[in-house]
N, C-alpha and C positions, 0 to 999 in steps of 0.2 A: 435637408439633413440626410444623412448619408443612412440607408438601410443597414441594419445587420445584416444579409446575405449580400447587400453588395460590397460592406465590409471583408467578410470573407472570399467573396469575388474579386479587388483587389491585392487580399495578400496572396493568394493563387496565382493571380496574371505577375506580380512579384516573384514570386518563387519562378513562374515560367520565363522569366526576362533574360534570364543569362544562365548559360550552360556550367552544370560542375566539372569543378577543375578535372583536368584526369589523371591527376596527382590523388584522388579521391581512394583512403582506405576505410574500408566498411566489415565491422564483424558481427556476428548474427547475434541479434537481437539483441544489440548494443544503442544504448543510448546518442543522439545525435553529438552531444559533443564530443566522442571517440574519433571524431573524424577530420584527418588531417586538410587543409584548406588552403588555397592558392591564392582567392581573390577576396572581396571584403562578401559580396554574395556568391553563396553557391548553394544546392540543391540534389536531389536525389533523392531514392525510394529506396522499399522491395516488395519480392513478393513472395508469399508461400501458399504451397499449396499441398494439401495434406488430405489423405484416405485413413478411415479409422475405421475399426470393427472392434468389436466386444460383447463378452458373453456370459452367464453365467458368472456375478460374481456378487456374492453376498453381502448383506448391511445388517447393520446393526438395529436397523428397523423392521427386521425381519423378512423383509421380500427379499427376491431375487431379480438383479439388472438382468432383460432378456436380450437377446441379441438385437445389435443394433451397427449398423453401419452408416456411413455418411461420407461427403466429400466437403472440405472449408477450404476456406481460398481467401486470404488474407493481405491487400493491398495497403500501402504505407507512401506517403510521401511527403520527405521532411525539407525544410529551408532555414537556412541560419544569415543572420546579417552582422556582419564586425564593426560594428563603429569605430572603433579602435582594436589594440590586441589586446586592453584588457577589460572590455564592454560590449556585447555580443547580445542579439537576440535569436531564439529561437524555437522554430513553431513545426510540430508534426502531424499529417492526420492522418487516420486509419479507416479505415471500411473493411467488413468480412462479414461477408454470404456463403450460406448455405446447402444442400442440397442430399436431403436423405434417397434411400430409397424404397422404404416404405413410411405409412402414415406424414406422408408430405402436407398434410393439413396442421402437422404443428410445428410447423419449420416457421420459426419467424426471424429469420435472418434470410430477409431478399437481398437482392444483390443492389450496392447501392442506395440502398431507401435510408440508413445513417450512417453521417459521416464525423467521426468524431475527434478533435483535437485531443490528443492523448501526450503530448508535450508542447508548453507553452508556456517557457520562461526566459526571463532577466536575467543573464550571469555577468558580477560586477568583479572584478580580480585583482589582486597585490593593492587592497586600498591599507590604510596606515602600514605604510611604510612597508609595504608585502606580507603583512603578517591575515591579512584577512579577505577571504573571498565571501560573496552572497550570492546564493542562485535562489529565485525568487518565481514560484509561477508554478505551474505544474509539470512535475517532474517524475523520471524514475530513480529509486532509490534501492542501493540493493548494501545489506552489511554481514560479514562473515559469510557465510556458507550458506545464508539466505532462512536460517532456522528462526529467526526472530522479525527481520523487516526485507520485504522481497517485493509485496504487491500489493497493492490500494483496494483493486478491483478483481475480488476474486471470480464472481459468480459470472463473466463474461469470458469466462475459462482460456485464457491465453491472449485474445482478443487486444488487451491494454493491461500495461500495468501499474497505472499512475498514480501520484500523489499530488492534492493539491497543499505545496507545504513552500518553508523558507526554511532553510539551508544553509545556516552561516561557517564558513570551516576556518579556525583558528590554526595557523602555523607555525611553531618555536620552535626550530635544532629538530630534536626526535622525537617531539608531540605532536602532534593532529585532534583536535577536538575539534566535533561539530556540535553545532547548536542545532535541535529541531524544531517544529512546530509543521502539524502533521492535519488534513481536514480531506476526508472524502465521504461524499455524499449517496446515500441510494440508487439514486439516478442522477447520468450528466445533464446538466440543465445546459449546457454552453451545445450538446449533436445537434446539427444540422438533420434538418429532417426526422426531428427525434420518433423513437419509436419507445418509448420509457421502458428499456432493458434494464433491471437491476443489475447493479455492480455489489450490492450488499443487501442486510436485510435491515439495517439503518442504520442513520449516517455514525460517522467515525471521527473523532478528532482527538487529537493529544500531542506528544512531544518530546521534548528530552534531550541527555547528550550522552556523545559516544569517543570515546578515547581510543586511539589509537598510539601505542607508545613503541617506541625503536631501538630507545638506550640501548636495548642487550640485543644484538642483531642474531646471536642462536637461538634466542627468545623472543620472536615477536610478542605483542599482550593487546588485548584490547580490552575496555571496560565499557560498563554499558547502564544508563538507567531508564526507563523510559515508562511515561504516563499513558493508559487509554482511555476514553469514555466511548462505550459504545451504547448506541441507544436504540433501546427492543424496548419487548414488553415488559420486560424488565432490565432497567439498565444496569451497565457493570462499570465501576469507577477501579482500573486495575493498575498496579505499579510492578514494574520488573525491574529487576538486578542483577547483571552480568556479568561474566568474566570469560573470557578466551585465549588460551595458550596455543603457541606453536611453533613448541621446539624443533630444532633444526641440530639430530643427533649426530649426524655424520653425511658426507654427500649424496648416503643413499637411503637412509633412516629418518622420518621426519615425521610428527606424529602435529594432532590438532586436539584437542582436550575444548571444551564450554560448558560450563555448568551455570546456570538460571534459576532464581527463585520468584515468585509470584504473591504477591498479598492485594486484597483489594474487599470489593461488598457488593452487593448487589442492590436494587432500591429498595427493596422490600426488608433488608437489612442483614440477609445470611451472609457468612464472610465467605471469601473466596482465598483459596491458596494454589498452589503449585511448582514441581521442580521440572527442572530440563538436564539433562547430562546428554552429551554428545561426543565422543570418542572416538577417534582413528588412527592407526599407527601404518604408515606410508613403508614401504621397500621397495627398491628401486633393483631388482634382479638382473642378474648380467645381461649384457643386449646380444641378442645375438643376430646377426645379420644387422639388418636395418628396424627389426621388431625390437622397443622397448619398453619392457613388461614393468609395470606399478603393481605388486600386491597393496591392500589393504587391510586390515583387518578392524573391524568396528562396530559398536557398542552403542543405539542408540536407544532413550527410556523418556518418556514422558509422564507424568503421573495419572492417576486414574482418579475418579470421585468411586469414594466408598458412599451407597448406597443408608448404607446403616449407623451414618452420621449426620448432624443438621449442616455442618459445615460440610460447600463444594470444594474437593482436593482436585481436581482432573486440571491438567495443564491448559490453558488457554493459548491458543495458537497463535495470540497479536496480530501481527501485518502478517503471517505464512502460509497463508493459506492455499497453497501451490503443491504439483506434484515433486517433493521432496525427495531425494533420494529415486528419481524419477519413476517412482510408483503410482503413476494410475489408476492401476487395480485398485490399491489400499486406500488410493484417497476416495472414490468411489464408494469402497467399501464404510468407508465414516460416514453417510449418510445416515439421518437427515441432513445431517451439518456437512454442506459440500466442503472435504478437505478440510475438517476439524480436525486437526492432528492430537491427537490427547489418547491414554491409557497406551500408551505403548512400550513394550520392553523388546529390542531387537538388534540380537548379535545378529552378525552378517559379514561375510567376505568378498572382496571383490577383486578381480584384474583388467589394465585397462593396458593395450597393446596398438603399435602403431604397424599396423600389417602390411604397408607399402606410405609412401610420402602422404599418397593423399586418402587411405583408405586405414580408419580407426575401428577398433571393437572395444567394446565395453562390455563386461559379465560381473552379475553379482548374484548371491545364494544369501537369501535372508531366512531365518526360524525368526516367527511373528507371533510375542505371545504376549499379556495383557496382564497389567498389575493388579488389575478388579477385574471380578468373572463378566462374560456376555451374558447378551438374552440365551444363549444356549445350555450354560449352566457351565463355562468353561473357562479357564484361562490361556487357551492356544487356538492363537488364529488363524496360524496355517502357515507354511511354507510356499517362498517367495521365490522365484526366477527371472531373474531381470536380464535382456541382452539386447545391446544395442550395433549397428553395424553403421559410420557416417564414413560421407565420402564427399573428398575437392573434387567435382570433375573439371570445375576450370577456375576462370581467376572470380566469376562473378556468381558460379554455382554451384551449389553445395545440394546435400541431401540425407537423409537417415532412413533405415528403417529400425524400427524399436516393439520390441516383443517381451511381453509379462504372462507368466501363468504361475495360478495360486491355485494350491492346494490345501481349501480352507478346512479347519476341525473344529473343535468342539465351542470353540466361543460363540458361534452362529448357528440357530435356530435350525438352519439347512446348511447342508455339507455333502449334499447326492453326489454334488462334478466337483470336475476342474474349471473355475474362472481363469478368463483372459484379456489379454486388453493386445491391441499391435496398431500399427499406424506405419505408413509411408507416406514421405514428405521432400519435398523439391522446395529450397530457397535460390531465389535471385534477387541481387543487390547490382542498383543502376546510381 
């Protein structure tokens, strides 16, 4: 009988059997089936590798992050098989190691010691009669702007982002309805060479469906309901309810609107609520030369738990537990809870400019303040600078650097400095 590692030994020497196409497009940290294909197998990776430093940036647990720098170095290599064009399997694995430079004694990400299947599913397409696709296995799944379902496995902080779920997507004229059913576990039991990293702090499963409508093409809409159970020490049985707008005012005017509500309990029996609004109004400002500028301007709130009620108000973050709004700093700053996005009220503007074909800047200015006071006795959390600088240097490399500093106040216990977060990073796609 055939081993489980020699299992995985032959679908390796598979994937190695035959070269991909060179018709092959790849966009960063795109799921495998974005990718165009030539033969029934083909194959390809990438890789990243990323320098990070941080310092000084406050929690809500009252300590302070102290500096800390590091180098991660993130290898990928996926393989898909077509049985047909409309029956496809497809399998990804990942590895990423480490390497600080100080207290190297709690670096536990060696290089290679797990290797883990982070996509590995069945996709079945146009069955009755084209109205209906199944992708079946573990997947990544990302909906809207990524505020509600984005990632399975937060606490592996970029590493994977998978769901083990089924996926059925309904097709009529200008409807799209999927069907979910959503399960991720603590630990991957399927790594190779496991080294039992938490992906949560216990398992997750739930479900749901998601509307996507088209009828009015200056109105996109999407609808959304979706169930969780998550199971801690105290479990929480939660139910969300969504809406998403995104009018389309004019060729250069386009705004995104979401508003969420939350109901659910906890096992011990306090109820649980919460709202989400999420707002942006898009302009697209004259171009001049070959630079073309996007303002934004945007409004995001999440609820807070008041304190001095039996019932929990604060927003539960569902599947989003990601740097949103690519804040760093702030998710950080939500500790305990790595990237609990909850009590949050934060206008903010941003502009995003194309500075030459293959060189992009990103800027946004956020005021960060909070619907329930902190441990500090305050409801402002500080002012937000976000700026990002990527760059195509060719057809297969890419890279960014990305720079945050927060200017925390009164909702944090400590407020001496300025918090930071930056990072430089190099992708290649083979």
């Amino acid at each position: 009988m055939m081993t489980f590692k020699k299992k995985v030994g032959f679908f390796l020497l598979l994937l190695l059997a035959n070269p991909a196409s060179p018709d092959l497009l790849w966009a960063n940290d795109k799921a495998a089936d974005d990718i165009i294909i030539a033969s029934p197998l083909s194959w390809g990776g990438d890789l990243r590798a990323r320098v990070v430093n941080f310092d000084r940036i406050p929690t809500e647990a009252g300590m302070i992050w102290p500096e800390n720098r590091f180098f991660r170095f993130r290898t990928r290599l996926w393989g898909r098989y077509d049985f047909s064009p409309d029956i496809s399997f497809t399998g990804r694995l990942v590895n990423e190691w480490r390497e600080y430079d100080h207290d190297r004694g709690s670096n536990n990400y060696q290089a290679m010691d797990e290797v883990v299947f982070d996509n590995l599913y069945l996709d079945l397409k146009n069955l009755f009669n084209n109205h209906l696709d199944l992708r079946m296995g573990r997947q990544d799944l990302r909906y809207g702007t990524g505020k509600i379902i984005r990632i399975g496995t937060p606490l592996d902080s970029s590493r994977t982002y998978y769901f083990n779920a089924i996926k059925g997507t309904i097709k009529l004229n200008w409807l799209q309805i999927d069907l979910l059913a959503l399960q991720v576990d603590d630990e991957d039991e399927l790594a190779i060479h496991s080294k039992d990293r938490r992906l949560l702090e216990g398992e997750e499963n739930g479900g749901g469906i998601y509307i996507k409508n088209r009828l009015f093409a200056t109105v996109p809409q999407e609808y959304y309901y979706l169930y969780k159970h998550e199971q801690r020490a105290q479990n929480l049985d939660l139910h969300t309810v969504g809406l998403r707008l995104m009018p389309k005012f004019s060729e250069s005017l386009s705004a995104n609107l979401e508003l969420a509500v939350q109901d659910g309990h906890r096992q011990q029996g306090s109820s649980v609520s919460g709202e989400l609004l999420d707002f942006s109004l898009f302009y697209k400002l004259p171009a001049w030369r070959t630079i073309k500028p996007v303002l934004d301007l945007s409004y995001y709130y999440l609820s807070g738990d008041d304190p001095g009620t039996s019932k929990e108000e604060g927003w539960q973050p569902l599947w989003a537990r990601f740097p949103q709004y690519m804040s760093y700093t702030m998710v950080r700053a939500q500790v305990p809870d790595f990237a609990g996005w909850s009590n949050i009220s934060m206008p903010s503007a941003g502009l995003k400019m194309d500075m030459t074909s293959q060189l992009n800047l990103a800027l946004r200015l956020a005021l960060v303040h909070a619907p329930e006071k902190g441990p500090g006795g305050g409801d402002k959390r500080g002012s937000l600078l976000i700026a990002r600088l990527s760059y195509k240097m060719a057809e297969n490399w890419g890279g960014n650097i990305h720079l945050e500093v927060m200017d925390p106040d009164d909702y944090y216990a400590n407020t001496k400095d300025y918090g930071h977060y930056c990072h430089f990073e190099l992708m290649y796609h083979f």
